[in-house]
C-alpha positions in Angstrom: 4.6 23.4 8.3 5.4 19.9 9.1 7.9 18.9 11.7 10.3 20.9 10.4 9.6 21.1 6.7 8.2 24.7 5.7 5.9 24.4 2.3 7.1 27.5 -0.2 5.3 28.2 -3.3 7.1 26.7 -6.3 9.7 24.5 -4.3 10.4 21.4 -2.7 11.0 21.8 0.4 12.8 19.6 2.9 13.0 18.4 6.9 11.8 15.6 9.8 9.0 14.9 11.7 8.7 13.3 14.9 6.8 9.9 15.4 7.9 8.3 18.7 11.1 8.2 20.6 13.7 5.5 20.9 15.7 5.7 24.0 18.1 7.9 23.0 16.2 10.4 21.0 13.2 11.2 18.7 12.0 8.7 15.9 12.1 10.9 12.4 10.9 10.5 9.2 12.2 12.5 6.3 9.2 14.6 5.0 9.3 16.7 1.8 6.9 19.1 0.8 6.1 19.6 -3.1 4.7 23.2 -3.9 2.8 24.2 -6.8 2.7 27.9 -8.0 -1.2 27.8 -7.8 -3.6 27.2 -4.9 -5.0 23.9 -4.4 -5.7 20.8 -2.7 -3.4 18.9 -0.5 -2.5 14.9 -1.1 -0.7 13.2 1.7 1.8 10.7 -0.1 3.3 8.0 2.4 5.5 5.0 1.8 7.3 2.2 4.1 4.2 2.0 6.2 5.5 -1.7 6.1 9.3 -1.7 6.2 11.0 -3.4 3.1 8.7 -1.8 0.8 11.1 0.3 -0.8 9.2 0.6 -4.2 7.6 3.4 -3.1 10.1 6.3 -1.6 11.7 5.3 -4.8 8.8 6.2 -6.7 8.1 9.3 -4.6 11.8 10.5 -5.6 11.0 10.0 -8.8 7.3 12.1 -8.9 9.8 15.1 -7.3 12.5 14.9 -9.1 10.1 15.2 -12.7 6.9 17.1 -11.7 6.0 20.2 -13.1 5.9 22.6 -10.2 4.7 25.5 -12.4 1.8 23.3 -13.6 1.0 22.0 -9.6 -2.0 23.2 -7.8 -1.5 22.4 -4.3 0.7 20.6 -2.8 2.0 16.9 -2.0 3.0 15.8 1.3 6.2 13.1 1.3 6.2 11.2 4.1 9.0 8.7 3.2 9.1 6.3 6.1 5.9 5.9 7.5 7.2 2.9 10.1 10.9 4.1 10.2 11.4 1.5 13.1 10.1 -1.2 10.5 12.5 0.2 8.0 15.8 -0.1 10.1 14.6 -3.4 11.0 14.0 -4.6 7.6 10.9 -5.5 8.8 6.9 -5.5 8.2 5.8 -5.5 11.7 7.9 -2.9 13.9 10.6 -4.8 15.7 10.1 -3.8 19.1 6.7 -5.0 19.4 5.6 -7.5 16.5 2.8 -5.7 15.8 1.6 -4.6 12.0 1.1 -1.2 11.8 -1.3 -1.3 9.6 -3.5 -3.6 11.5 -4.2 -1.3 14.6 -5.2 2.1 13.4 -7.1 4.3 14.8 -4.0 3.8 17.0 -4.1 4.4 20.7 -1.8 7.4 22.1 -1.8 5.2 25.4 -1.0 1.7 24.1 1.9 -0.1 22.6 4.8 1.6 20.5 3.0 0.5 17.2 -0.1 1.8 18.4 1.0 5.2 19.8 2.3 5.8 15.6 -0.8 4.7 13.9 -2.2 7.4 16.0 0.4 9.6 15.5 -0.2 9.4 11.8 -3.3 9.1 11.2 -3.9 12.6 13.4 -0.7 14.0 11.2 -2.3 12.8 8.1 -6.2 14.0 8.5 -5.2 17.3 9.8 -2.6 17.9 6.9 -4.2 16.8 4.0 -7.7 16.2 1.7 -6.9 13.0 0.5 -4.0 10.3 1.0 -2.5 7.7 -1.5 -0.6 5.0 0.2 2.2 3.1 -1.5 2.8 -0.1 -1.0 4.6 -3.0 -2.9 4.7 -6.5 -1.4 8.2 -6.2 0.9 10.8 -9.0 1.0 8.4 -12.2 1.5 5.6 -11.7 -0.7 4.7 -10.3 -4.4 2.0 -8.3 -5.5 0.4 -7.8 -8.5 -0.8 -4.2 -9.3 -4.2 -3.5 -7.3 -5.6 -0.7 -5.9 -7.4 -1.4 -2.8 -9.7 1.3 -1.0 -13.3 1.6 1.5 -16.0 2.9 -0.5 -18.9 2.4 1.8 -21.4 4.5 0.2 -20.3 7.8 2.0 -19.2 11.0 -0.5 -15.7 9.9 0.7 -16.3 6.4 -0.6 -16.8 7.0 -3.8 -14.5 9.5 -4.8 -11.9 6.8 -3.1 -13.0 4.4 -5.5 -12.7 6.9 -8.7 -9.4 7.8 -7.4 -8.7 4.0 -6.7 -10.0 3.6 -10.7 -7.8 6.7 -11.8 -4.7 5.3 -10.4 -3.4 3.3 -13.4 -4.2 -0.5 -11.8 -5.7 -3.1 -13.5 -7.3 -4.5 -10.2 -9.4 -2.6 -7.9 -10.2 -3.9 -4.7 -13.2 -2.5 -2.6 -12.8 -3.8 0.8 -14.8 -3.6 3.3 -13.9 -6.8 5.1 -13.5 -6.9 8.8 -9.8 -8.0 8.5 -8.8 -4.7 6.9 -10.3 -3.0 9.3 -7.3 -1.5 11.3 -5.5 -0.3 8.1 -4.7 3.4 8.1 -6.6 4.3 4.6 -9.9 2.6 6.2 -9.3 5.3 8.9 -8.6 8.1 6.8 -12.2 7.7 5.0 -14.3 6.1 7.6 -13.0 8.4 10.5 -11.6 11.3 8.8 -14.5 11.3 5.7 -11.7 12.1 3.4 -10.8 9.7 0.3 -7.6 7.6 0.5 -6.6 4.6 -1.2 -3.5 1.8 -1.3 -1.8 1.0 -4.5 0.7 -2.4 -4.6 3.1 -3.3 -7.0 6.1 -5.5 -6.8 8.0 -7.4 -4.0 9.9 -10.3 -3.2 12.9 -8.9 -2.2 13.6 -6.8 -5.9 12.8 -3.8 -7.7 12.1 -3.9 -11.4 11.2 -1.2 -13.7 7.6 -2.0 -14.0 6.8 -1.3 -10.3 8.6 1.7 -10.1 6.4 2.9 -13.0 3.4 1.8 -11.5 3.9 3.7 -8.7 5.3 6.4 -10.0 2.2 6.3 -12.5 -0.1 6.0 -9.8 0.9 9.4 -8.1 0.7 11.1 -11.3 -2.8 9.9 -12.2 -4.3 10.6 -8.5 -3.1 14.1 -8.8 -4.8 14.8 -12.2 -7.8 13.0 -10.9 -7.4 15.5 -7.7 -7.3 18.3 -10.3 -4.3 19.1 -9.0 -2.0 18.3 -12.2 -3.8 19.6 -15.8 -4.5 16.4 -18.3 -6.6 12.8 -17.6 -5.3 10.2 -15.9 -4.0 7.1 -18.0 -6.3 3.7 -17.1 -7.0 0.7 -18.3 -9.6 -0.4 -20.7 -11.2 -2.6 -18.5 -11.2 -3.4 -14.4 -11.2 -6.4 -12.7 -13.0 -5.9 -9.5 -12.3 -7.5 -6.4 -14.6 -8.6 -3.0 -13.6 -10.4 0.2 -9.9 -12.5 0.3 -8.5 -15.1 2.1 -5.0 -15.4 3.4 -4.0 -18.8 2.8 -1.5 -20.3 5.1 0.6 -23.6 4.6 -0.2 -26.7 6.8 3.7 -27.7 6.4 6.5 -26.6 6.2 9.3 -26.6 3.5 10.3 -25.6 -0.2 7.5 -23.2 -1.8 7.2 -23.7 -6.0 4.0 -22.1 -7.3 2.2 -22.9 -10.2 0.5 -19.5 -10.6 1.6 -16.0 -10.5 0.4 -12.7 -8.9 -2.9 -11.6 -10.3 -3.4 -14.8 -12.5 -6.9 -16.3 -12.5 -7.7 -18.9 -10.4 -11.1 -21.0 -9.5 -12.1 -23.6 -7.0 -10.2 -26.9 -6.7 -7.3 -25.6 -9.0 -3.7 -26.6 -8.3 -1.8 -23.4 -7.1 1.6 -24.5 -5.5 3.2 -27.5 -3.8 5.8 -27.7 -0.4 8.4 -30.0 -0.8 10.5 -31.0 2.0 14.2 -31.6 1.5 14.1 -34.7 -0.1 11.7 -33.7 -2.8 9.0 -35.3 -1.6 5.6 -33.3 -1.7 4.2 -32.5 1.6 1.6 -30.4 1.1 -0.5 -29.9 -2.4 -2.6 -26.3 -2.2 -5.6 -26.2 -4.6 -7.8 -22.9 -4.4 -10.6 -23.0 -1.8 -13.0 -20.2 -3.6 -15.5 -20.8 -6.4 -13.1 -17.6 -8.7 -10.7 -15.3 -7.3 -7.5 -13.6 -8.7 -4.0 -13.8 -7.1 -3.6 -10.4 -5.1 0.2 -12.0 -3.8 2.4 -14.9 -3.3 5.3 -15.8 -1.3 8.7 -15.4 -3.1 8.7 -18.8 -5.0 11.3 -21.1 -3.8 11.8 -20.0 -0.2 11.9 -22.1 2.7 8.7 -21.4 4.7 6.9 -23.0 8.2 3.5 -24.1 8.8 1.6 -21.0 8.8 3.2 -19.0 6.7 1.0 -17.2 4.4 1.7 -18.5 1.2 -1.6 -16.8 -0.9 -3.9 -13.9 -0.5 -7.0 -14.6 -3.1 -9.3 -12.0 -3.9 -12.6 -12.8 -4.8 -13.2 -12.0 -8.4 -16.8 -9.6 -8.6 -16.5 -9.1 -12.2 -15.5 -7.2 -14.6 -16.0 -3.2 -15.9 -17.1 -3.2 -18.4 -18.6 -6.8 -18.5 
């Protein structure tokens, strides 16, 4: 059981569970639990960890509404708002303290709001689960291209993260083990917990299409045949493009953003990315990639007004490819 959704064999089951308190009453998520008929493992399946990213309850009403309960082994976990404050809001960071959830995990069940729910779930999630996929898909600012991003340190946990990060469906898989990712719940879940998790991204900029609901969608699919937990192989691509370290690149000026490269295009040192024009057309601000080869992991929503600072590009550094 989970808040107050009881698992039942064969069903989908239904309730909430608690992850703070606003002043007038509990903070809730809706939580579903999916069933099989057969005994198995258990995958904890969370979206909305960042508010507007709304690609991914879609997709996990999609997995329940067509899975094969009969065929399940296990069970899925549904938490559909894993930042309901954030979601309300409209917001990646929760409102009421500006901080990024998933930026501060372990959590602290003494410390600020944000903090108090990264420990919140990430004590729900270990002690309810073998292994957690986490959906997100870029929000309102920014657009991703489809990665799968994961902490494979060496440990047994590790590496099956990284064959469930290759089982996914994406075309881009990201190892990271870079201090800023540090804080992020699915670095927690393995490093922590010595279970496997792993992110998948798709989509963004303030729109839903078709091809990011089927990523996602895909990707739940795939991790629960690679968990054994659904009967057939997971559908990948050919070949991986691997990712290292990335920079978050962050405009010098403010104005009008018009890229001239799109998420997960290639990129290499000196090339000419995007430009910031002010409101006379003039160009304020030229950005040319800083890194010898790396491939767009996102982009702010072309066009939009932005300040200094803003991030406007996170490059991952391209490792290679597999196979070569």
């Amino acid at each position: 059981m989970i808040g107050t959704a009881k698992a039942a064999k064969g069903q989908i089951t239904r309730g909430h569970v608690e992850l703070g308190s606003y002043p007038d009453g509990p903070v809730l998520s809706p939580v579903l639990i999916a069933e099989g008929e057969r005994d198995g493992p258990t995958l904890w399946l969370q979206a909305c960890l960042h508010g507007p990213e709304v690609v991914g309850p879609l997709s996990i009403q999609r997995f329940l509404k067509t899975v094969d309960l009969k065929q399940l082994s296990g069970r899925v976990v549904c938490l559909m708002l894993a930042n309901p404050l954030g979601f309300r809001g409209y917001n990646r960071l929760t409102p009421q303290d500006g901080y990024n959830l998933n930026r501060v995990f372990p959590g602290d069940p003494q410390g600020h709001l944000t903090y108090q729910l990264a420990h919140r779930l990430l004590d729900l999630s270990l002690a309810h689960s073998d292994a957690m996929l986490d959906l997100h898909s870029g929000g309102d600012l920014t657009i991703t291209c489809h990665y799968t991003l994961f902490h494979n340190n060496g440990t047994p946990e590790g590496i099956e993260a990284e064959r469930l990060g290759r089982a996914c469906g994406a075309p881009n898989v990201w190892n990271s083990l870079e201090e800023g990712l540090s804080g992020c719940h699915f670095t927690h879940y393995t490093k922590s917990g010595g279970k496997p998790a792993l992110i998948v991204e798709s989509g963004g900029g303030a729109r839903v299409t078709p091809e990011d609901l089927d990523n996602l969608t895909a990707a739940i699919f795939n991790v629960c045949q690679a968990r054994g937990m659904l009967p057939g192989e997971p559908m990948v691509p050919a070949r991986f493009r691997l990712g290292g370290d990335a920079i978050h690149h962050k405009a010098t000026h403010g104005g009008l953003f018009i890229p001239k490269v799109g998420p997960g295009d290639d990129v290499v040192k000196g090339q000419h990315l995007a430009d910031i024009v002010d409101l006379f057309g003039d160009v304020v601000e030229a950005v040319h990639c800083p890194v010898e080869k790396a491939w767009v992991g996102s982009i702010r929503r072309p066009y939009m007004p932005i300040y200094n600072g803003d991030q406007v590009f996170e490059l991952v550094g391209t490792k290679g490819y597999d196979p070569a």
